[in-house]
C-alpha positions in Angstrom: 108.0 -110.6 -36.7 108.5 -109.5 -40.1 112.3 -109.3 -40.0 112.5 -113.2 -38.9 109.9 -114.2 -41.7 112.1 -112.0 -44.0 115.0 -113.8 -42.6 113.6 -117.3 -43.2 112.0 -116.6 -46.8 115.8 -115.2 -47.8 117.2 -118.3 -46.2 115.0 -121.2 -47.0 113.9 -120.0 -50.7 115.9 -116.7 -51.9 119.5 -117.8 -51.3 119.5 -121.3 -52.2 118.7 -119.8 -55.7 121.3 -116.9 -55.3 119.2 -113.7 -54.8 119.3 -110.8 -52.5 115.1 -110.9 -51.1 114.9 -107.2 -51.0 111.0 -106.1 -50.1 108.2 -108.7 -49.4 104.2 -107.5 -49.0 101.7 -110.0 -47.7 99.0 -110.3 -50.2 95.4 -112.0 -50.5 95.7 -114.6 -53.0 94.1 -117.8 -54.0 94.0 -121.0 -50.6 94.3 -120.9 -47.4 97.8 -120.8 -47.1 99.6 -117.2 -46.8 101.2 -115.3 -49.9 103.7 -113.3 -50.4 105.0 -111.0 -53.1 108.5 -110.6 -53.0 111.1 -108.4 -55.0 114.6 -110.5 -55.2 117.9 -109.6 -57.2 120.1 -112.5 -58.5 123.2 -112.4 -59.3 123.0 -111.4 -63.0 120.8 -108.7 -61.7 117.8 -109.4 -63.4 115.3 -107.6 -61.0 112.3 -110.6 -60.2 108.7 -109.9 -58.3 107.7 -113.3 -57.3 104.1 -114.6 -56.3 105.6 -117.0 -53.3 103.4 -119.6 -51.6 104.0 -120.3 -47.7 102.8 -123.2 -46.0 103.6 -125.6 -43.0 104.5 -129.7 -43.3 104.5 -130.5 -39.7 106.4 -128.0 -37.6 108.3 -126.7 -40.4 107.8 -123.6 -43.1 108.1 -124.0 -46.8 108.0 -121.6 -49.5 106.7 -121.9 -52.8 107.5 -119.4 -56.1 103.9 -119.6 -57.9 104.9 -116.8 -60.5 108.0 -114.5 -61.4 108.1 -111.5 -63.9 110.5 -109.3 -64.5 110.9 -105.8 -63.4 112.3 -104.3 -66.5 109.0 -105.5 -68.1 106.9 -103.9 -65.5 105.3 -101.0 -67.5 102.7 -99.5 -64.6 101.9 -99.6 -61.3 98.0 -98.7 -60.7 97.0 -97.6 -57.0 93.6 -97.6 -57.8 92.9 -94.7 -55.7 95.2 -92.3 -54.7 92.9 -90.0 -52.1 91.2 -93.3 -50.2 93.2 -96.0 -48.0 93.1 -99.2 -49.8 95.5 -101.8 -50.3 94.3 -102.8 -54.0 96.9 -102.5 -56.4 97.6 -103.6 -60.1 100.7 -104.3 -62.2 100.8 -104.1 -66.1 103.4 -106.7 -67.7 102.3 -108.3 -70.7 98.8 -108.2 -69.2 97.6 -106.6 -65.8 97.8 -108.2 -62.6 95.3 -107.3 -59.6 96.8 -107.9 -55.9 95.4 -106.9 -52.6 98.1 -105.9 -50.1 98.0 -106.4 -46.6 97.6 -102.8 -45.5 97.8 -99.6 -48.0 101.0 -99.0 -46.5 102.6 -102.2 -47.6 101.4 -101.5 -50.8 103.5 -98.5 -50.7 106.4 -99.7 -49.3 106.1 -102.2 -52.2 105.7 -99.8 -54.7 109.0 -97.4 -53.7 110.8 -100.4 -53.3 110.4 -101.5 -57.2 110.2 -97.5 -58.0 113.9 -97.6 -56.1 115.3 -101.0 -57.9 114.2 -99.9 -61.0 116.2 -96.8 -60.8 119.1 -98.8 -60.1 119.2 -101.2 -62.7 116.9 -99.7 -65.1 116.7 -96.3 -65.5 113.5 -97.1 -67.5 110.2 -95.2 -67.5 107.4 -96.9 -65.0 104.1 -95.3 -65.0 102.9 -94.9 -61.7 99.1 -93.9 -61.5 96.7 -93.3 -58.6 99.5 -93.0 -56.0 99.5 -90.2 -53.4 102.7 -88.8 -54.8 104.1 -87.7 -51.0 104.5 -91.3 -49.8 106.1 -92.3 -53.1 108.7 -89.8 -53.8 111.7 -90.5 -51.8 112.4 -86.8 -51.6 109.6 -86.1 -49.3 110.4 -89.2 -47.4 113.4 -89.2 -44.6 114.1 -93.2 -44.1 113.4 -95.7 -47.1 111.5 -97.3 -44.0 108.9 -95.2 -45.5 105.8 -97.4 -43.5 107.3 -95.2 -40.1 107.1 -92.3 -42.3 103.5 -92.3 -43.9 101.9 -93.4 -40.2 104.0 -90.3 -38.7 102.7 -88.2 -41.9 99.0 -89.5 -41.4 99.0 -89.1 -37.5 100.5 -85.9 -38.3 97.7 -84.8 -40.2 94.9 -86.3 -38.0 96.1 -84.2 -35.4 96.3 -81.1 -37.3 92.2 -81.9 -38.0 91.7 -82.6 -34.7 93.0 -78.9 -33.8 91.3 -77.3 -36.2 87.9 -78.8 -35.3 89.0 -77.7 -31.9 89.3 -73.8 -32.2 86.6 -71.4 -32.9 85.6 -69.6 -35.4 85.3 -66.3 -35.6 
């Protein structure tokens, strides 16, 4: 499902304005209709995040861009809590802007993506705060489909509790 609304957002929205739609995260936002935050490159490589609006006239989808910043002038990404699964997250431009994510793993799907582009086109210093640092390092992560990875990694881990609780002590 994602992959055709990725395909549709690139098509109807991204390419007629000449960007590359790289990463997009569901969010909670203002309406009823559903939101999007979306990381695109244009062609003069100006990395954008975009607050896009979706909604339906008759039978057909149409996409809105509510708000665009820049990525070079992203100067933290806050997690809110690194050790608990929530999907809060907050981005420092000029001022500091609160989303809620989907799930916690969008959130840091999100977050590697722009941690990624950035590094790219940047090479600039992003603070990233109250992020569990082995789902955000690419390093530690095998695919940059990192979503597969962190369930694997968390299933992994609830299983190894499971065990444990499992054996006796001596």
């Amino acid at each position: 499902m994602s992959s055709l609304l990725k395909e549709d957002l690139e098509k109807k929205l991204f390419k007629l304005e000449g960007h590359k739609l790289y990463e997009f995260i569901e969010i909670e936002y203002s309406g009823k209709e559903r939101h999007y935050l979306c990381v695109s490159v244009p062609k003069n490589r100006e990395v954008q995040i975009s607050v896009v609006k979706h909604y339906r006239i008759s039978l057909d989808d149409k996409y809105e861009k509510l708000k665009t910043w820049l990525l070079k002038d992203l100067e933290m990404i806050d997690g809110k809590e690194a050790d608990a699964d929530n999907s809060y997250f907050d981005m420092q431009f000029d001022k500091i802007c609160t989303f809620e994510a989907y799930s916690c793993a969008s959130k840091y799907s999100f977050t590697r993506c722009l941690i990624n582009l950035n590094k790219t086109y940047y090479k600039k210093e992003i603070k990233i705060v109250n992020f569990d640092d082995t789902y955000i390092d690419d390093g530690m992560l095998e695919s940059n489909k990192g979503d597969c990875m962190v369930l694997l990694r968390v299933c992994f881990y609830a299983f190894n509790l499971v065990c444990l609780s499992l054996c006796p002590v001596p």
